[in-house]
C-alpha positions, 0 to 999 in steps of 0.5 A: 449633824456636820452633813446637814450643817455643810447641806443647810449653809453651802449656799453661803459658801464659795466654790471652795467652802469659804464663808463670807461671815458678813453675808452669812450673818445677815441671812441668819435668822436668829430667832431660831438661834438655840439660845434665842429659842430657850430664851438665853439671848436675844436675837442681837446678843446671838448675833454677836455670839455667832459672829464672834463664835464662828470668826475666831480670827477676826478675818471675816470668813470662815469656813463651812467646817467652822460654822459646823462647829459652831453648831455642834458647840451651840445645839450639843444638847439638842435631840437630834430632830430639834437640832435638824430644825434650828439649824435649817429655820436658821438659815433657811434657803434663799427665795421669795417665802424668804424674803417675805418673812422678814 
């Protein structure tokens, strides 16, 4: 799971692993949030869940080991198939079908 996390969200991160959690919030797709999906929150409410769950400092960047915390706090309970497709529905690649899904 920590692998396809750091696959699915390197795009987010810098050459070294940090994440800006600005950027990484404003291409999430929180409709694909665990907790939006069983209906536990709302797409704002899992904003702010994740902003405050992956920037614990309060320093507005995190590293790609965090956000693959974040995932395995968030989707602990998902079969492992489920898991692989919140995680890349979440925060799918960049790209035109991207753009014009929103």
């Amino acid at each position: 799971r920590d692998v396809l996390v750091r696959r699915v969200f390197a795009p987010a991160a810098d050459g070294v692993g940090a994440v800006d959690v600005a950027a990484l919030l404003d291409n999430f797709d929180f409709r694909a949030h665990p907790r939006c999906v069983d209906g536990t929150l709302g797409e704002e409410e899992c904003r702010e869940d994740a902003r405050v769950g992956l920037d614990l400092d309060g320093r507005g960047v995190v590293w790609l080991g965090d956000v693959s915390d974040y995932w395995a706090f968030i989707a602990a309970e998902l079969p492992d198939d489920d898991f692989e497709l919140a995680v890349t529905a979440a925060f799918p690649p960049p790209g035109p079908a991207r753009a014009s899904s929103r």
